[in-house]
C-alpha positions as CSV (number, residue, x, y, z in Angstrom):
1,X,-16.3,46.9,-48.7
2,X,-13.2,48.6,-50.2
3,X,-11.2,47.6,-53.2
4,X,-7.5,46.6,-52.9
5,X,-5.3,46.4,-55.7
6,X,-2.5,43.2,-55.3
7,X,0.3,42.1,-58.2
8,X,1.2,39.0,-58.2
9,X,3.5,37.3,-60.0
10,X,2.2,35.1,-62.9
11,X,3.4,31.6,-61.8
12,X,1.6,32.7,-57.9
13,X,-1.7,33.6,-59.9
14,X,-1.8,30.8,-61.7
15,X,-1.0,28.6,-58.2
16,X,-3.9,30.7,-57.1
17,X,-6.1,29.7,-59.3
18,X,-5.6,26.4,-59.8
19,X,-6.1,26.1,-55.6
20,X,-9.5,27.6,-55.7
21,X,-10.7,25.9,-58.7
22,X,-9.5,22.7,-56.5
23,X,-11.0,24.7,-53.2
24,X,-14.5,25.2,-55.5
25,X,-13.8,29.1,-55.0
26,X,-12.8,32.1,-57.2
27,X,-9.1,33.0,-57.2
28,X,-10.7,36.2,-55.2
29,X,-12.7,34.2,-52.7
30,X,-9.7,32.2,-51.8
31,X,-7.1,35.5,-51.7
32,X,-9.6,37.0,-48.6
33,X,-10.2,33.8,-47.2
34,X,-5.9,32.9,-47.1
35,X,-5.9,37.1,-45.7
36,X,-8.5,36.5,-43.4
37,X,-6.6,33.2,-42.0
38,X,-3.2,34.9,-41.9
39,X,-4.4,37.8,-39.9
40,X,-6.0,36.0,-37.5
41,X,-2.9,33.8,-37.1
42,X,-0.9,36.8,-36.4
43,X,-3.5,38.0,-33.9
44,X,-3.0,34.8,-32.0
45,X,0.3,35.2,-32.4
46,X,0.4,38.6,-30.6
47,X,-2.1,37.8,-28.0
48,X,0.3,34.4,-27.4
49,X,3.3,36.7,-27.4
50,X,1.3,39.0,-24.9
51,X,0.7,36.1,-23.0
52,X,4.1,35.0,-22.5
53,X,5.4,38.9,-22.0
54,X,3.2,39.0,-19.1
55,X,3.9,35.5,-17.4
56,X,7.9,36.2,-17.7
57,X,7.5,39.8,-16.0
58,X,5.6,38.0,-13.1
59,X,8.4,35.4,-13.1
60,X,10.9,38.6,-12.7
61,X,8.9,40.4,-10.2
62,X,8.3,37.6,-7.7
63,X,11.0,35.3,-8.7
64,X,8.7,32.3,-8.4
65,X,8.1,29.6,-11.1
66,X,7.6,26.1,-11.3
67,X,10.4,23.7,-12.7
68,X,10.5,22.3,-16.1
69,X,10.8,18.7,-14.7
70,X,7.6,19.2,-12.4
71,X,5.2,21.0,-14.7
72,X,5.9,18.8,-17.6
73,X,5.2,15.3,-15.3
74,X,1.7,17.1,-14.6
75,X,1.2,17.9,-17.8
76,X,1.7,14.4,-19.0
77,X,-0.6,13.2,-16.5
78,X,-3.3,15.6,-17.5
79,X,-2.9,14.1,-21.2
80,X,-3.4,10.4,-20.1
81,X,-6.4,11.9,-18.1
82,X,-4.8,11.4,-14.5
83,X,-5.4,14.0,-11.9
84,X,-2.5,15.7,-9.8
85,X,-2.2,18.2,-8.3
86,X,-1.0,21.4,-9.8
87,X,2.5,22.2,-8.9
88,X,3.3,25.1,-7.0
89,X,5.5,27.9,-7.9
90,X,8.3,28.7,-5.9
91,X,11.4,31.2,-5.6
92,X,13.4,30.2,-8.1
93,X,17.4,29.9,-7.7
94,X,19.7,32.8,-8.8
């Protein structure tokens, strides 16, 4: 494990340490845990982003997609646990 040197400003390290006294942690147990949750929300973030990057070029290069209107009635019947069928994508309008 390497060693990593952070300033922080007194009123944050005192906010810090109050938290993980609160959390039942040490002020350095709590700083890698809050790292460790931040990175991995910025990992989803970028594999979301990836996600949607890849979806949108497939909407450009077929111009198919399913309208708003349709895919959000099946989604609210998938949320009150009601089957439909999935909508179909289609050419979309210029």
């Amino acid at each position: 494990m390497t060693t990593t040197t952070i300033r922080l400003p007194d009123d944050l390290k005192a906010r810090v340490a109050d938290a993980a006294k609160r959390a039942g942690t040490t002020a350095h147990g709590f700083m890698v845990e809050a790292i460790a949750e931040k990175t991995a929300q910025a990992e989803r973030r970028a594999d979301f982003d990836a996600v949607a990057d890849e979806r949108f070029a497939t909407i450009v290069s077929t111009g198919k997609s399913i309208p708003w209107a349709e895919m959000r009635s099946y989604l609210q019947a998938r949320i009150a646990g009601n089957t439909s069928p999935r909508p179909q994508d289609r050419m979309v309008a210029p």
